[in-house]
Phi, psi and omega in degrees: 000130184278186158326283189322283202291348216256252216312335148324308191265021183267305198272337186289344186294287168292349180275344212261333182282341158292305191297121216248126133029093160288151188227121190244150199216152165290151208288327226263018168223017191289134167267141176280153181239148191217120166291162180236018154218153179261171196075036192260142172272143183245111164252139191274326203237358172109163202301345196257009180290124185295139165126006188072197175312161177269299149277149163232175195234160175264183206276171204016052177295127182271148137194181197244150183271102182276273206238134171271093158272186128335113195076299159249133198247120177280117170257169161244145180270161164323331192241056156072359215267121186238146166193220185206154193232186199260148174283304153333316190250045155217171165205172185324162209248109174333188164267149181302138175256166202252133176299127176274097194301155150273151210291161187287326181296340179288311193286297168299346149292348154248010164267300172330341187247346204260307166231096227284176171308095169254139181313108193262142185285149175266313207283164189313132182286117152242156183252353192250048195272120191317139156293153175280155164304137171218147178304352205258001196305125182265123160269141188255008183266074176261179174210152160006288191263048184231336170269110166310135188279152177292150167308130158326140169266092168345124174260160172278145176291111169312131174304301185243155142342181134255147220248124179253138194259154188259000000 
């Protein structure tokens, strides 16, 4: 084996020894990720897509991790929405925490201080209660020839020339 090749496969070596893995998930097994800075730019076609971010998401923002790459990552947003974020600005997601009924004597005692008690209508909500008649009542059925064009505005006559600069 000569120099040349020895070093050729020295460098296919280490370069190949860089490179991390992609790890790509199905959106319906992706672990959610919660950004950690705010303002992370979201880009849809990847960070080097000309016009800057699409978006930007605030901090502890879900998306799901779709593809981990280098640098960048394809995530999906809550709202269906896919691109890539910066790696750096997310990391694993706490867990969600589960709502906690409140006792029932708690819920009415804050409502009662929050507001009083108003007498609510039972009966069916209608919508078609007639307008009164007015001498002012508008047809709305015009046309073209139903609008007077406004009067000419009289122009005044210059008095002298206007005066031109050379």
């Amino acid at each position: 084996m000569n120099v040349r090749s020895f070093l050729c496969l020295a460098a296919a070596a280490t370069f190949l020894s860089g490179c991390a893995a992609t790890q790509t998930y199905a959106p319906e097994q992706a672990p959610e990720m919660a950004v950690v800075r705010d303002f992370t730019q979201f880009y849809r076609l990847g960070p080097s897509q000309g016009g800057g971010p699409d978006a930007t998401l605030r901090v502890d923002a879900r998306v799901k991790l779709l593809r981990k790459e280098m640098g960048y990552s394809l995530v999906q947003l809550d709202d269906g929405r896919t691109g890539y974020i910066a790696n750096e600005d997310f990391a694993p997601a706490p867990p969600k925490p589960k709502p906690t009924p409140e006792p029932a004597e708690s819920r009415s005692s804050s409502r009662s201080r929050n507001k009083p008690d108003s007498p609510r209508y039972q009966g069916d909500q209608v919508n078609d209660t007639p307008l009164p008649e007015s001498p002012l009542s508008l047809d709305l059925n015009i046309g073209p020839e139903d609008v007077v064009p406004p009067a000419p505005t009289p122009q005044p006559t210059p008095t002298e020339p206007p005066k031109f600069r050379y």
